[in-house]
Biopython code that builds the backbone (N, CA, C, O; Angstrom):
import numpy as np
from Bio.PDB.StructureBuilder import StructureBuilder

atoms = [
    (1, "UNK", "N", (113.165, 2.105, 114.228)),
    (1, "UNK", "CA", (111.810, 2.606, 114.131)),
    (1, "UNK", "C", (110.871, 1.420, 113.939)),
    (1, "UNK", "O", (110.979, 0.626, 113.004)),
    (2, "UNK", "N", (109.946, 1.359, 114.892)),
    (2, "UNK", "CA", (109.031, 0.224, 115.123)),
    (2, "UNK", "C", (107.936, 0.774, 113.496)),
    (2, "UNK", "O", (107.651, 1.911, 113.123)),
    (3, "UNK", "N", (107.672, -0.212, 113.046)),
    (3, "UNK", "CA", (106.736, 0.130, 111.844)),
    (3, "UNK", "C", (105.567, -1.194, 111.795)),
    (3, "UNK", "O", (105.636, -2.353, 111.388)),
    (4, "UNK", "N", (104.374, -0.286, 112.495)),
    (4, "UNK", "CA", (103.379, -0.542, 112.687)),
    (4, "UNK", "C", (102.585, -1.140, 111.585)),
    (4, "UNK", "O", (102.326, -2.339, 111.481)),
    (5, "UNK", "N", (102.214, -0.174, 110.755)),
    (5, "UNK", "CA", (101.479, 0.434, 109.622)),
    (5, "UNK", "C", (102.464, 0.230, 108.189)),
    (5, "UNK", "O", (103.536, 0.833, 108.130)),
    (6, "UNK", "N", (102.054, -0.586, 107.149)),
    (6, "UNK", "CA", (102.383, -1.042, 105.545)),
    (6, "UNK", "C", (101.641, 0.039, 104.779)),
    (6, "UNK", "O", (100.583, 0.606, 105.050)),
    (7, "UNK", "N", (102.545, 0.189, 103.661)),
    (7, "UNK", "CA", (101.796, 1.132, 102.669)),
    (7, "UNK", "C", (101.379, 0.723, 101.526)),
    (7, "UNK", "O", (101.044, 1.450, 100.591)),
    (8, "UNK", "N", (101.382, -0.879, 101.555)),
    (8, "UNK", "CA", (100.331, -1.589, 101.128)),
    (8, "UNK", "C", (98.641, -2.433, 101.871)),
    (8, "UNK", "O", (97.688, -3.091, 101.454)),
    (9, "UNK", "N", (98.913, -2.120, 102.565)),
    (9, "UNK", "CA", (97.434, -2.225, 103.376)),
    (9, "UNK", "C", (96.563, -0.978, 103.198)),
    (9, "UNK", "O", (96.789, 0.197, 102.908)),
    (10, "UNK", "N", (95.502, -1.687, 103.480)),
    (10, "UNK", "CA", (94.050, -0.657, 103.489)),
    (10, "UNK", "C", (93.576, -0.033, 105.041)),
    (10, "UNK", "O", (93.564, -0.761, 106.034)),
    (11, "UNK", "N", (93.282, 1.082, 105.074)),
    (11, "UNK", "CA", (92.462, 1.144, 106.435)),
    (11, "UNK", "C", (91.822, -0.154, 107.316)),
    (11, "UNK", "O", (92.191, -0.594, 108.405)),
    (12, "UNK", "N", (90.719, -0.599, 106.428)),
    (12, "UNK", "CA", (90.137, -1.607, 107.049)),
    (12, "UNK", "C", (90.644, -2.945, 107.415)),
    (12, "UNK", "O", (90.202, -3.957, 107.959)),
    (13, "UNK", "N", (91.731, -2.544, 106.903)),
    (13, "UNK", "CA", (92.678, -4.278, 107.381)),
    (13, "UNK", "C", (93.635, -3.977, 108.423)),
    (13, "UNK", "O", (94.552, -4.778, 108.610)),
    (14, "UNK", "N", (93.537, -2.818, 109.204)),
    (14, "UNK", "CA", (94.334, -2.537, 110.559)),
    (14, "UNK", "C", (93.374, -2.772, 111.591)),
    (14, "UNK", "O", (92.275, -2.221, 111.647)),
    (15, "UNK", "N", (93.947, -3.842, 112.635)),
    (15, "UNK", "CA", (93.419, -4.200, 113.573)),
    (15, "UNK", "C", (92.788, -3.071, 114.468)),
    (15, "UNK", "O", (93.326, -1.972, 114.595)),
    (16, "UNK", "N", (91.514, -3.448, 115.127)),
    (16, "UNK", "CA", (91.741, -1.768, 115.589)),
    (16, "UNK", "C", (92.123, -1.853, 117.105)),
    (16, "UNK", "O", (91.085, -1.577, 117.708)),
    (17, "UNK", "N", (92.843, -2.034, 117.755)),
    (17, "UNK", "CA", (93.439, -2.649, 118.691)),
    (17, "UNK", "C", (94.714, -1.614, 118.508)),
    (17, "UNK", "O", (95.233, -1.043, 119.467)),
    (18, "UNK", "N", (95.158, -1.450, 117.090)),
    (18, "UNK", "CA", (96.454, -0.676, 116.178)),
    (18, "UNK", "C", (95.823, 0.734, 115.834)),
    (18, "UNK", "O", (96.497, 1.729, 115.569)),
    (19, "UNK", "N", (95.103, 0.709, 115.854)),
    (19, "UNK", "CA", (94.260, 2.088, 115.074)),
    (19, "UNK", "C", (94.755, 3.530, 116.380)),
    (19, "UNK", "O", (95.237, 4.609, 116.035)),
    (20, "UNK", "N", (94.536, 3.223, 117.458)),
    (20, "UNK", "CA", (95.049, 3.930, 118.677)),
    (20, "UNK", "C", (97.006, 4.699, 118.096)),
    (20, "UNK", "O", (97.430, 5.844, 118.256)),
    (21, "UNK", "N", (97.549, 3.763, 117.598)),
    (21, "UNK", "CA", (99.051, 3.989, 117.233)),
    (21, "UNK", "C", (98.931, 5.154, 116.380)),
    (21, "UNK", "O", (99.488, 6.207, 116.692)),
    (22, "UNK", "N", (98.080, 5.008, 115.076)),
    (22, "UNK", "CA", (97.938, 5.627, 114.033)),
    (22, "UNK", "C", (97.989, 7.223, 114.633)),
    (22, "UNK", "O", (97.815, 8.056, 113.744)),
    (23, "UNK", "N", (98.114, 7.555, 115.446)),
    (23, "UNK", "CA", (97.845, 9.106, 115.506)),
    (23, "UNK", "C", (99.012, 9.576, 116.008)),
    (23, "UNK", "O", (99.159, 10.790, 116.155)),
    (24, "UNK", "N", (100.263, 8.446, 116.429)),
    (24, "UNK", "CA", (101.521, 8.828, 117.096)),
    (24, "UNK", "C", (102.399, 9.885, 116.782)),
    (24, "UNK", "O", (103.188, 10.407, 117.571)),
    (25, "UNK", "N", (102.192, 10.244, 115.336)),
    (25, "UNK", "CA", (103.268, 10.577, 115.011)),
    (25, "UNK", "C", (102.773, 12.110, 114.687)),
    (25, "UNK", "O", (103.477, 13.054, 114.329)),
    (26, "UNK", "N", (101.580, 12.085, 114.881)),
    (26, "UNK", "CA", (100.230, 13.749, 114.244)),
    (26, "UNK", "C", (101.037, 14.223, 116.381)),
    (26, "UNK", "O", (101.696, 15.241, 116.593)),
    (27, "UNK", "N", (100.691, 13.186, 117.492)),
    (27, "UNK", "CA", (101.013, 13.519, 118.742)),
    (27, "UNK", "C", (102.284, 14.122, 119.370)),
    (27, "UNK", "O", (102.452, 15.044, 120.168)),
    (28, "UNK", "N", (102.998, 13.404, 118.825)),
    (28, "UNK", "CA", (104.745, 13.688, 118.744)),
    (28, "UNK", "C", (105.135, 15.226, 118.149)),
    (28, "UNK", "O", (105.878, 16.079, 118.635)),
    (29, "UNK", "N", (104.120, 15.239, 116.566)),
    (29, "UNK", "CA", (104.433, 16.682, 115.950)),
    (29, "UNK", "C", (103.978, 17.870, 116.801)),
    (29, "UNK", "O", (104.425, 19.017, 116.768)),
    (30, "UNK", "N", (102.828, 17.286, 117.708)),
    (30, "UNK", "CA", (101.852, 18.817, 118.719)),
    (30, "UNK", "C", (102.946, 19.053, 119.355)),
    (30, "UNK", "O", (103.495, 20.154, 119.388)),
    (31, "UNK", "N", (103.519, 17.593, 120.149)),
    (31, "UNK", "CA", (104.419, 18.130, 121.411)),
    (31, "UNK", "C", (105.538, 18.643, 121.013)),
    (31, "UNK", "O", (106.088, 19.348, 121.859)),
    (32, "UNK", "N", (106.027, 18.542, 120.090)),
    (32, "UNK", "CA", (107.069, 19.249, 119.809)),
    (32, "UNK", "C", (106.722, 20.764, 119.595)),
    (32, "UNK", "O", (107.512, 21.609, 120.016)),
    (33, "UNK", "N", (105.636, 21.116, 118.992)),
    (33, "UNK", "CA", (105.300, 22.176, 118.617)),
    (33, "UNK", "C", (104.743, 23.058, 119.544)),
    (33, "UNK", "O", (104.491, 24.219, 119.220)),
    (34, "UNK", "N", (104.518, 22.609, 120.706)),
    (34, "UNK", "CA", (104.104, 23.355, 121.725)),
    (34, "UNK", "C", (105.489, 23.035, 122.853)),
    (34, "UNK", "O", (105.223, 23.180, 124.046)),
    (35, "UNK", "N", (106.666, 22.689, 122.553)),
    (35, "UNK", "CA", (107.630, 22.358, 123.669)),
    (35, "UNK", "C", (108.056, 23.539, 124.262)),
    (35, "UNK", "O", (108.030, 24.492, 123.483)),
    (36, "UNK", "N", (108.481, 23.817, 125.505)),
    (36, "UNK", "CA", (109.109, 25.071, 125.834)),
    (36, "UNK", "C", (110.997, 24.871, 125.608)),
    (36, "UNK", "O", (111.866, 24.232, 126.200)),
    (37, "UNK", "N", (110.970, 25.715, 124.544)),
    (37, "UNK", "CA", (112.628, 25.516, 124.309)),
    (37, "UNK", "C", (113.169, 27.352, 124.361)),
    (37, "UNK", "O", (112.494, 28.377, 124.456)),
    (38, "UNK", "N", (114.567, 27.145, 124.255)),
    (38, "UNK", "CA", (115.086, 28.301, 124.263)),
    (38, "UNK", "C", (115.012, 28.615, 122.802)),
    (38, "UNK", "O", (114.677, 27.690, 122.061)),
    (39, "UNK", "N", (115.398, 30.329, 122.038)),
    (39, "UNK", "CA", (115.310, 30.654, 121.280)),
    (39, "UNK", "C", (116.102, 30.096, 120.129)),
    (39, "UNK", "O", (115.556, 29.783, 119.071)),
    (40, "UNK", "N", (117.199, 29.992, 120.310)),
    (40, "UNK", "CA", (118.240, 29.096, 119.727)),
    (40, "UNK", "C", (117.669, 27.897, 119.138)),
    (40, "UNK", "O", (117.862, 27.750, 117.931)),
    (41, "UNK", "N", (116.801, 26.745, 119.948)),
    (41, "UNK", "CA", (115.844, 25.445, 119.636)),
    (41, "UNK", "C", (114.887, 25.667, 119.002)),
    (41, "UNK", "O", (114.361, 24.718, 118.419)),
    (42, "UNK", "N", (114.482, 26.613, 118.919)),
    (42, "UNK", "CA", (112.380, 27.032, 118.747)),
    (42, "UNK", "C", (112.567, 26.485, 117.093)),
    (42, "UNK", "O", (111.841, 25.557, 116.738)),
    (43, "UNK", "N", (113.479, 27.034, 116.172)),
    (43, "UNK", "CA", (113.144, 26.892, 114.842)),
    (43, "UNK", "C", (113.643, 25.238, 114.566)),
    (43, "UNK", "O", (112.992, 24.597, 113.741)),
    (44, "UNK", "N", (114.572, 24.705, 115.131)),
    (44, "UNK", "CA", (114.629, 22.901, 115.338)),
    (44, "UNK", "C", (113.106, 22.483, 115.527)),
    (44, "UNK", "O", (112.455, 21.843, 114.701)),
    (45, "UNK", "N", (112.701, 22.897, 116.614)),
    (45, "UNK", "CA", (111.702, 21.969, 117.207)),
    (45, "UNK", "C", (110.452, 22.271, 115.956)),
    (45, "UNK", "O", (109.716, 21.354, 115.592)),
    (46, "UNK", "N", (110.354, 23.538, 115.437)),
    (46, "UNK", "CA", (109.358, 24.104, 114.997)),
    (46, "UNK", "C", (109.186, 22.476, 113.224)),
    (46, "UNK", "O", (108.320, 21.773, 112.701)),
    (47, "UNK", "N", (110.485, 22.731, 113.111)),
    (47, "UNK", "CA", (110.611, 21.663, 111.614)),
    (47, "UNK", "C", (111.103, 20.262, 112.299)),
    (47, "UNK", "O", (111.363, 19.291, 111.589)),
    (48, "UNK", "N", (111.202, 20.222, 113.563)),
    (48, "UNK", "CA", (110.768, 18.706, 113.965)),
    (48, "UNK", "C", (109.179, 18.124, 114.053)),
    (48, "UNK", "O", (108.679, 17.026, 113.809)),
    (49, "UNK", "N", (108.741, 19.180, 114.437)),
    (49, "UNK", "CA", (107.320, 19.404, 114.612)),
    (49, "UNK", "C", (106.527, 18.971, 112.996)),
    (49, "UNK", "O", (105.937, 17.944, 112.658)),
    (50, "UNK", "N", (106.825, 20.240, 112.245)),
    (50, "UNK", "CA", (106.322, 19.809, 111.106)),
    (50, "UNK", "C", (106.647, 18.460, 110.270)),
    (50, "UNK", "O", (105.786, 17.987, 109.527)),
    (51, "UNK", "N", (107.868, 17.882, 110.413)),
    (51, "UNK", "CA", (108.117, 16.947, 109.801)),
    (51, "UNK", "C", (107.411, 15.629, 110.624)),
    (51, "UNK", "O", (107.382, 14.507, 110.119)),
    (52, "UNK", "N", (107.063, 15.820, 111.454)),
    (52, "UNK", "CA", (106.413, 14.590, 112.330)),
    (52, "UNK", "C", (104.831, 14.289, 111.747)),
    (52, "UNK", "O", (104.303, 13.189, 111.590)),
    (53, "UNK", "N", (104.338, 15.455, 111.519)),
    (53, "UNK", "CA", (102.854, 16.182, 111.297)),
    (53, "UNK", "C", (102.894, 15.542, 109.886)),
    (53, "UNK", "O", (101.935, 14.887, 109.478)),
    (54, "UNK", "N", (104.290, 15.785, 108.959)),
    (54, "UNK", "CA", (103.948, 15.158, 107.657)),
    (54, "UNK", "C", (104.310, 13.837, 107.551)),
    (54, "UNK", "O", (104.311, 13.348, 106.421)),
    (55, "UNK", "N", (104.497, 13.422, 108.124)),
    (55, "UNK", "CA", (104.963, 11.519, 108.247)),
    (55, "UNK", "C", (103.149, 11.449, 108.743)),
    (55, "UNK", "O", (102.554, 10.597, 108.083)),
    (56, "UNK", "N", (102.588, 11.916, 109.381)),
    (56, "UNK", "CA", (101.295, 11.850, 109.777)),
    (56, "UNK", "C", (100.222, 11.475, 108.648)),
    (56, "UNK", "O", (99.512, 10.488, 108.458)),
    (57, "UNK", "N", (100.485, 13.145, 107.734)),
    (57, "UNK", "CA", (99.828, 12.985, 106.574)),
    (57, "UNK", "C", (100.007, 12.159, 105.399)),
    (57, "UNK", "O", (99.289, 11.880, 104.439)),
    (58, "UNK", "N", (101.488, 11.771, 105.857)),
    (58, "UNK", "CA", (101.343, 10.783, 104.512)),
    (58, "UNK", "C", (101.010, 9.694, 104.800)),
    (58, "UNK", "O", (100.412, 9.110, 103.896)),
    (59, "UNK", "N", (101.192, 8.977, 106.001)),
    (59, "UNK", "CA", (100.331, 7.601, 106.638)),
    (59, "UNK", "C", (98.734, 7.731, 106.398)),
    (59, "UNK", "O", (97.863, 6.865, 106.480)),
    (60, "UNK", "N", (98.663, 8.855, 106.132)),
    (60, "UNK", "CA", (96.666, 9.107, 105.699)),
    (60, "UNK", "C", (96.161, 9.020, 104.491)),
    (60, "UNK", "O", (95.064, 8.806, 103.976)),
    (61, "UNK", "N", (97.885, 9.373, 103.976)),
    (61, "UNK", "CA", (97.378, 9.565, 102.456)),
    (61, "UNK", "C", (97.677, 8.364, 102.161)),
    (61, "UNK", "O", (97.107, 8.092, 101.104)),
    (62, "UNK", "N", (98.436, 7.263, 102.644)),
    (62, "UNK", "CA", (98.788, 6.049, 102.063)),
    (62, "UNK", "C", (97.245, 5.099, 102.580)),
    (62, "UNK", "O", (96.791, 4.166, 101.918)),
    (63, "UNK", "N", (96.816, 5.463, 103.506)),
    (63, "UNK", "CA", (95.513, 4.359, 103.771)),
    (63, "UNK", "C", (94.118, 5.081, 103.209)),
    (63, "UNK", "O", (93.002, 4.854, 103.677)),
    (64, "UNK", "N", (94.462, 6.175, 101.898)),
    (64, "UNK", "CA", (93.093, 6.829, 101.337)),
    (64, "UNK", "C", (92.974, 7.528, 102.405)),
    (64, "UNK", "O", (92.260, 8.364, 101.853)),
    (65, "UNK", "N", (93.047, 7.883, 103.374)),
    (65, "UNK", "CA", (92.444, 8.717, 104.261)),
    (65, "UNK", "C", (92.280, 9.962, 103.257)),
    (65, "UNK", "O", (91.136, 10.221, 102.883)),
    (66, "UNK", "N", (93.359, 10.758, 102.792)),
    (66, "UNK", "CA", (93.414, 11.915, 101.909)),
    (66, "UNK", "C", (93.672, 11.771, 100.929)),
    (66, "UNK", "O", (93.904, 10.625, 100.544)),
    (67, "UNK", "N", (93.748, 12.724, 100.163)),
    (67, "UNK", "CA", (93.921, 12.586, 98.460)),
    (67, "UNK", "C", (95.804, 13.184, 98.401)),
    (67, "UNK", "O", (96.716, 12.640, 97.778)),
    (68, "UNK", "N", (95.864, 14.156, 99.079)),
    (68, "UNK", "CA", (97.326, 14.756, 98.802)),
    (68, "UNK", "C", (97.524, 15.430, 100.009)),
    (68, "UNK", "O", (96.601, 15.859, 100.701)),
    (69, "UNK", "N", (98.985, 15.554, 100.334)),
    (69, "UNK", "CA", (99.897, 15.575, 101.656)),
    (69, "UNK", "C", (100.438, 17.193, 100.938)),
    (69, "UNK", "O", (101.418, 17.399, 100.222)),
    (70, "UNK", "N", (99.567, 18.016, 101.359)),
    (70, "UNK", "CA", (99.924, 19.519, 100.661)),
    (70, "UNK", "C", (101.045, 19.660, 101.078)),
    (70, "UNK", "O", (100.910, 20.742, 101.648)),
    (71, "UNK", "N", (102.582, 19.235, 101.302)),
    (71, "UNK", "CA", (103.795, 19.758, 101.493)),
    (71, "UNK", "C", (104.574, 19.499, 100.426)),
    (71, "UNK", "O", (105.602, 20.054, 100.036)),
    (72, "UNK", "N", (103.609, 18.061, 99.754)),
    (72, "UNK", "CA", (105.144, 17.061, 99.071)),
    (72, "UNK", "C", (105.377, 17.737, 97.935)),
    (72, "UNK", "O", (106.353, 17.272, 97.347)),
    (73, "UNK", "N", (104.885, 18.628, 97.398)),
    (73, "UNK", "CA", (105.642, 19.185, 96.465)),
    (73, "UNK", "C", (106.470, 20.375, 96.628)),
    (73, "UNK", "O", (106.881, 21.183, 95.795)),
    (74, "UNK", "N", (106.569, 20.326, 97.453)),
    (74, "UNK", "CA", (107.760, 21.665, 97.872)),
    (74, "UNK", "C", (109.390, 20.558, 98.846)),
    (74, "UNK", "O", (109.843, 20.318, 99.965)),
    (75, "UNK", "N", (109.601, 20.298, 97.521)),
    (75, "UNK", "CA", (111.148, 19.774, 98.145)),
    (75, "UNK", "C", (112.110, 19.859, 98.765)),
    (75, "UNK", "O", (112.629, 19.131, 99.610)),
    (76, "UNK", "N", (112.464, 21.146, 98.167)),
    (76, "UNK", "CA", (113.823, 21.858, 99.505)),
    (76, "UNK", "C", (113.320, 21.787, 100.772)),
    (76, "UNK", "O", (114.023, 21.062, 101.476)),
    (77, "UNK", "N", (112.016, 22.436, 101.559)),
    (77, "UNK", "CA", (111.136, 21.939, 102.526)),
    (77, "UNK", "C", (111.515, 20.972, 103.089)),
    (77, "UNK", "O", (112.310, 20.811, 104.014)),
    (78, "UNK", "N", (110.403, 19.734, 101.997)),
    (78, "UNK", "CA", (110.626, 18.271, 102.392)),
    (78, "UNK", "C", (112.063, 17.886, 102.815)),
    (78, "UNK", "O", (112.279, 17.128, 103.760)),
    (79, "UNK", "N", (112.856, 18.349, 102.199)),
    (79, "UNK", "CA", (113.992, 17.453, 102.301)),
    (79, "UNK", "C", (114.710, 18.067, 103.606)),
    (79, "UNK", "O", (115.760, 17.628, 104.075)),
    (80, "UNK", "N", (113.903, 19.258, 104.167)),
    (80, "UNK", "CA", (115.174, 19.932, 105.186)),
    (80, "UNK", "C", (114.363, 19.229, 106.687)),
    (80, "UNK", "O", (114.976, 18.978, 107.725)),
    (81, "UNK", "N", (113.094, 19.040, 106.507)),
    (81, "UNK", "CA", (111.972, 18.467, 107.430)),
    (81, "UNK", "C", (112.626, 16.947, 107.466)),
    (81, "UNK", "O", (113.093, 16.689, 108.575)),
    (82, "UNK", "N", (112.762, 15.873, 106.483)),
    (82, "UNK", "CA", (112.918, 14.883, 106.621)),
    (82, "UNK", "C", (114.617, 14.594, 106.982)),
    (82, "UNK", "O", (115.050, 13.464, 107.205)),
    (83, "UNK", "N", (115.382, 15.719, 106.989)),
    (83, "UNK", "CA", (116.685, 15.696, 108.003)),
    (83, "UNK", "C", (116.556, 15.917, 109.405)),
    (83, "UNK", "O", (117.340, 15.535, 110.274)),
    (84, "UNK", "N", (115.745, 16.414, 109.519)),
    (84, "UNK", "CA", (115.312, 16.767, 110.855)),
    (84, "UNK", "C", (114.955, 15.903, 111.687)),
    (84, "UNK", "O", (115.548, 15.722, 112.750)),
    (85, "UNK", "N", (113.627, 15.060, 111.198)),
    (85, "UNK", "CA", (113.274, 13.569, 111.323)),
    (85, "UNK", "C", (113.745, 12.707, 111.935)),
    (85, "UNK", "O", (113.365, 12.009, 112.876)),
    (86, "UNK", "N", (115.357, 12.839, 110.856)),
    (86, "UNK", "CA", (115.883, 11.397, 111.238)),
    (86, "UNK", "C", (116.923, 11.416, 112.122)),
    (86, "UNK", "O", (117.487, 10.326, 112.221)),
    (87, "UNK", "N", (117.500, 12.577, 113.010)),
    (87, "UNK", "CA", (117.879, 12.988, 113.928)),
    (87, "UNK", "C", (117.655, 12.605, 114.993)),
    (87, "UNK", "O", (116.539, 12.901, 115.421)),
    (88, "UNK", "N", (118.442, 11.902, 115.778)),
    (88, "UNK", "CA", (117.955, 11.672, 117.129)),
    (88, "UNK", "C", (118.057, 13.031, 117.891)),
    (88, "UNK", "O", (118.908, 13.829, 117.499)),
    (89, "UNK", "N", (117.034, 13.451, 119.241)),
    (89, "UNK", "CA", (117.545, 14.458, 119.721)),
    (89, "UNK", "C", (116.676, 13.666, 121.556)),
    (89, "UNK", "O", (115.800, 12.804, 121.636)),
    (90, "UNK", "N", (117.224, 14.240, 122.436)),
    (90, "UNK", "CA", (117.145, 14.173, 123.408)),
    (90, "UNK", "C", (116.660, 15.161, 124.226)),
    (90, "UNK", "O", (116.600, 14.982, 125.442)),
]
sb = StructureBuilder()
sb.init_structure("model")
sb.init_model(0)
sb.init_chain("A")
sb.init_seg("    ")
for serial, (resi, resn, name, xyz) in enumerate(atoms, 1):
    if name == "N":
        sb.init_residue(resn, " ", resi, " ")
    sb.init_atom(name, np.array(xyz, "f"), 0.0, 1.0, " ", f" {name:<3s}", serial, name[0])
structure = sb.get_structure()
């Protein structure tokens, strides 16, 4: 995983040349979420989807963009989203 973006940096210290990247992963979560899969896939893709969307929000919440990533406190969630994640799928 190419890692663009530190979660010690500030907004304003990303080149904005890089700023274009920043939305990759909010893009990745749509397409998944709008993919045409069979019924069997739909609920995969559905928490591939979301877990992409929250790697999103927390890259927002790490540069101040937001104050809080309304998922992270629901763990069992988190933790079934961030298996999902790290899954390669084809």
């Amino acid at each position: 995983e190419l890692h663009l973006f530190s979660d010690n940096e500030e907004i304003n210290e990303v080149a904005s040349n890089e700023l274009r990247y920043f939305i990759l992963y909010a893009l990745i979560g749509w397409l998944y979420e709008y993919r045409s899969s069979n019924r069997e896939q739909r609920l995969d893709d559905i928490h591939l989807s979301m877990s992409y969307l929250i790697k999103y929000l927390q890259l927002c919440k790490n540069y101040g963009l937001v104050k809080q990533v309304p998922i992270e406190n629901d763990d069992d969630d988190k933790e079934k989203f961030r298996l999902h994640a790290t899954q390669d799928r084809q």
